[in-house]
N, C-alpha and C positions, 0 to 999 in steps of 0.2 A: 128467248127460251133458256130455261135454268142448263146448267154444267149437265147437270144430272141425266136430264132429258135430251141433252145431244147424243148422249152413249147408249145406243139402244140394247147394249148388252148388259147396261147398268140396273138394278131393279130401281122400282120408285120407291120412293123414302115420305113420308108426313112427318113432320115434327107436331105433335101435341104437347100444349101446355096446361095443366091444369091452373086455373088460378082463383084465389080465395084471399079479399084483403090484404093483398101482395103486391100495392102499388109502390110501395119501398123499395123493392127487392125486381120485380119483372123486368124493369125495360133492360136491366144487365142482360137478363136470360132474351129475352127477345136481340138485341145486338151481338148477342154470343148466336144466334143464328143468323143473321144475317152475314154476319162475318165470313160464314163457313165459304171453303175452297172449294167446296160441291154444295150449291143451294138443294135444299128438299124442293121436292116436287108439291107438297100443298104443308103451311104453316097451320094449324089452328089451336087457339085459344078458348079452351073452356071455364066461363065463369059460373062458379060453383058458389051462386048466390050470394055474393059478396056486398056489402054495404055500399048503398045507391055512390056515395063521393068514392067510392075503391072502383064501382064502376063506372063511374065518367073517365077516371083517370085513364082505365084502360081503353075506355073510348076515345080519349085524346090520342094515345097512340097508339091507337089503330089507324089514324089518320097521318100519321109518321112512317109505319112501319106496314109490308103488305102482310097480314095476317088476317083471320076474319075470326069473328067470335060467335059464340055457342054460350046462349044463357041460360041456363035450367035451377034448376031449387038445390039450397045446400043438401047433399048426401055425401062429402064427403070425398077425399082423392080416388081412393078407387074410381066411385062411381062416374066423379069426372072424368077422367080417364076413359072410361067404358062408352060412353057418348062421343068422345071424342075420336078415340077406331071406329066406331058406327059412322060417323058421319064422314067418316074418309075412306080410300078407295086404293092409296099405295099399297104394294107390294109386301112392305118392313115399315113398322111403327119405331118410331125413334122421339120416347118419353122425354120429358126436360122438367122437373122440379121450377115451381116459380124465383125461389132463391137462388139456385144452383147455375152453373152455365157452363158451354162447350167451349173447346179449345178448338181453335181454327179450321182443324184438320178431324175433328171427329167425325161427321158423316163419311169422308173419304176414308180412315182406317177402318171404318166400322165394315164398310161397303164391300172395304178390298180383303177384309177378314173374312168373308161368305164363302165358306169350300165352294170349288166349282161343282163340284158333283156329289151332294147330301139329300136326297128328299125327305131323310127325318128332320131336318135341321129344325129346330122351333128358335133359337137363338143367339147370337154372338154378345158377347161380352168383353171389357176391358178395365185396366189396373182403372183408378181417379185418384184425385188428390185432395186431402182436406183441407179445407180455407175459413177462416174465418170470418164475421156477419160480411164486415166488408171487401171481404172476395181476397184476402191478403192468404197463399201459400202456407201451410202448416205443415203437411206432410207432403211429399212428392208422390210415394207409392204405396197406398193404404192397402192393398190386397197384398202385400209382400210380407206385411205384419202381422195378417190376419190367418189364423191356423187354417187348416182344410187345401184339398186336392184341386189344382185348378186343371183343365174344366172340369166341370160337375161329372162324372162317368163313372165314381164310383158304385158303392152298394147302397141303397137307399138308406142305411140306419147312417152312412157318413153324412148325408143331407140334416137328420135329423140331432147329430150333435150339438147342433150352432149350429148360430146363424148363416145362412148363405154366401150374406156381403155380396151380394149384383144386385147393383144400382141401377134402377130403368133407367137412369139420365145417363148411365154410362154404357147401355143394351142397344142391342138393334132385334128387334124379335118380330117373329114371321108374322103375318095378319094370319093364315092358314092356322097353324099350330094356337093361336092366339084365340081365335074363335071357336077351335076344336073343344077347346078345354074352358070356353064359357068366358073368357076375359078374368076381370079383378073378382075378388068378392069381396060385395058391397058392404061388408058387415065389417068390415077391418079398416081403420084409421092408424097403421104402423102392422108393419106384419103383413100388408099385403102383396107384397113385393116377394117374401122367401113363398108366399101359399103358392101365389102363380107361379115360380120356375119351379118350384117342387111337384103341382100338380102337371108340369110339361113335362117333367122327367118320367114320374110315373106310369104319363100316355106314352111315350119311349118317342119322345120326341129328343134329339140332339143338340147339345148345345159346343161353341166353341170359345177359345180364349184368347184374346192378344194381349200380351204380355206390355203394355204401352198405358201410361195415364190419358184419358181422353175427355175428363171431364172434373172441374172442381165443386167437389160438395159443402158448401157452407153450410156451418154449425154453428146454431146463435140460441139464444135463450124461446126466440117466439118457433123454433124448428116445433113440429110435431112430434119429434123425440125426445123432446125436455116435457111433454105435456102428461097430463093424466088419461090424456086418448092414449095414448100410448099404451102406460099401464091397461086401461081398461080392451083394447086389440091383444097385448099379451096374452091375458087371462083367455080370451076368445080363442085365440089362434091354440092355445094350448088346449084348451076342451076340446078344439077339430082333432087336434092330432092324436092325444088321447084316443078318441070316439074312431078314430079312423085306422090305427096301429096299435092293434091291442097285445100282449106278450103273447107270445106263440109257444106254449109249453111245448109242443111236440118236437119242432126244429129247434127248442131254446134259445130262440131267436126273443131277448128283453126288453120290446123299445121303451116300453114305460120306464122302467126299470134303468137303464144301459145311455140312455137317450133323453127322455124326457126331460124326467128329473134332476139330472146336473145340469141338462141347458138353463132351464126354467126356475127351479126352486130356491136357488141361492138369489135371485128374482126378485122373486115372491115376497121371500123373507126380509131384504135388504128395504124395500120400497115400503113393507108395512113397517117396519123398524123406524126407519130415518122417520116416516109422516106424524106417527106418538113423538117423538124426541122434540121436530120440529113444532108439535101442535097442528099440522097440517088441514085444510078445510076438507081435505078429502080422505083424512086418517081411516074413520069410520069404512069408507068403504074399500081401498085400500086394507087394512086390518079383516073384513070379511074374504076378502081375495084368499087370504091368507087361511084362513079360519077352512072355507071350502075347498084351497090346496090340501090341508092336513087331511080333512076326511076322506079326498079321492087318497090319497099315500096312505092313509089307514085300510083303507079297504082292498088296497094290492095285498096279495099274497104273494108277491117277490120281491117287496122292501125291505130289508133288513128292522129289524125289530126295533134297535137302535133310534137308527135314524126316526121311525114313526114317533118315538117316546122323545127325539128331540124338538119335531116340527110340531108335534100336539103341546109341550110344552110353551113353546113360540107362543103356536097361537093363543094359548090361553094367559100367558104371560099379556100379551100387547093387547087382550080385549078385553083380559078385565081386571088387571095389575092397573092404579092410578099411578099416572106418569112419574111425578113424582118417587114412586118408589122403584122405579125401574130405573130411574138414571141416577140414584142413590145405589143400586146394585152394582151398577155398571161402573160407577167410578170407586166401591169398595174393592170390585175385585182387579180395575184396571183394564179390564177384558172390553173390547168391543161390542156391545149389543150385540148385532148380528154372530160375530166369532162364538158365542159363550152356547149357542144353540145349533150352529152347521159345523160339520164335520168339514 
């Protein structure tokens, strides 16, 4: 009987791991749970359609390690994820990145960080540390660098300045609160992670914070943060927000305005920028990102005028200026691309 399960005061924990052509990177994160000083109560592994030899491999060890796996059609992390609480029954889901892995002691901080007495509580969180592809220490304490109020409890435009920064590999979040609010949405490939705690906060669910690194996130070129899924969640995640927080002239409450668009825009502009310079194979659509940011900012009437006249310049600079002449501008005047059009 696991650690976990002799404390009947203790809630039950699952570890899920999503996995997707991750046979490079997993069996770290699978031994980073096994490791733990309190084992979870059910381990599982979702493979999220993976190439037949990605999945043998994990079926090799599966036979090393006790986990059980979950095969379904690529959709995607979230979607893995989402199958993966579905077919478990603990108490507290405690996500794991297939790259990324726990430190010894993370389910038991996580466990002992649970107020005794919150029934809003939807989740606990803590510091991590970045590490590189091969799991080698870079930063000690990334949420110490990272601006924003920890825990999350302020006014919702501070959610919407930037990014969150809670990392499910470094969460423990309620199943209750988890299912209340529908799980991941499916439609995001990066950015699904601030939608879910921001759509917990909204339902006035609670969240807390311990002040402790308890999990290393490796950052390597194949992450989904270096990818164009990325960009293309960006753009998504920012149309929801848009569509869902519109400026409230009455209260002069600005989220587009105040919020959006300094998280977002300088974004926007940087990724269609760099992809013309580079010749990028995804310039084109990358550059329309851009093109379809300027027309929503054109058609706020609480943008400064300014600014509209510089991102409409952008875009039409980068979609139909030949390259060539643009990085003949950019090195007459010295000035950075991106710098010569954002404030």
């Amino acid at each position: 009987m696991s650690q976990i399960s002799e404390r009947k005061n203790r809630p039950t924990v699952a570890v899920i791991i999503p996995f997707y052509n991750g046979a490079d990177w997993v069996e770290r994160a699978i031994k980073s749970v096994m490791e733990q000083t309190v084992q979870p109560n059910e381990f599982i592994i979702v493979n999220d359609g993976s190439k037949p030899e990605e999945r043998s491999a994990l079926g090799r060890l599966a036979e090393q390690y006790p986990f059980s796996i979950i095969d379904k059609e690529n959709g995607g992390q979230g979607s893995a994820r989402n199958v993966g609480v579905a077919a478990s029954t603990s108490d507290f889901i405690s996500l794991l990145d297939q790259d990324d892995y726990y430190f010894p002691d993370h389910i038991r901080d996580l466990v002992d960080a649970i107020p005794e007495s919150d029934s809003r509580l939807g989740f606990v969180y803590a510091d991590l540390c970045a590490a590189d592809g091969p799991g080698n220490i870079m930063h000690s304490n990334m949420l110490r660098q990272q601006p924003g109020m920890h825990p999350k409890q302020g006014h919702i435009a501070d959610l919407l300045r930037r990014d969150l920064f809670i990392l499910p590999s470094a969460a423990l979040i309620r199943r209750t609160a988890f299912d209340a609010v529908g799980g991941f949405d499916e439609q995001f490939m990066g950015y699904e992670d601030d939608d879910l705690f921001l759509r917990m906060f909204r339902a006035g669910f609670t969240n807390h914070f311990l002040d402790k690194p308890v999990t290393a996130w490796c950052q390597h070129t194949g992450s989904t943060s270096w990818s164009v899924k990325m960009s293309r969640s960006r753009w998504r995640y920012f149309k929801k927000l848009v569509a869902s927080f519109p400026d409230d002239y009455f209260t002069k409450v600005y989220f587009f305005r105040d919020c959006l668009v300094p998280r977002f825009g300088h974004e926007f502009v940087r990724e269609a920028a760099k992809a013309v310079k580079t010749s990028s194979p995804n310039q084109d659509e990358l550059v329309q990102i851009l093109v379809e940011y300027s027309e929503i900012v054109s058609a706020s009437s609480s943008i400064d005028r300014r600014y509209k006249k510089r991102i409409r310049l952008m875009a039409w600079a980068l979609s139909s200026c030949p390259r060539g002449l643009l990085l003949v501008a950019r090195k007459m005047t010295g000035l950075p691309l991106v710098g010569r059009f954002v404030a």
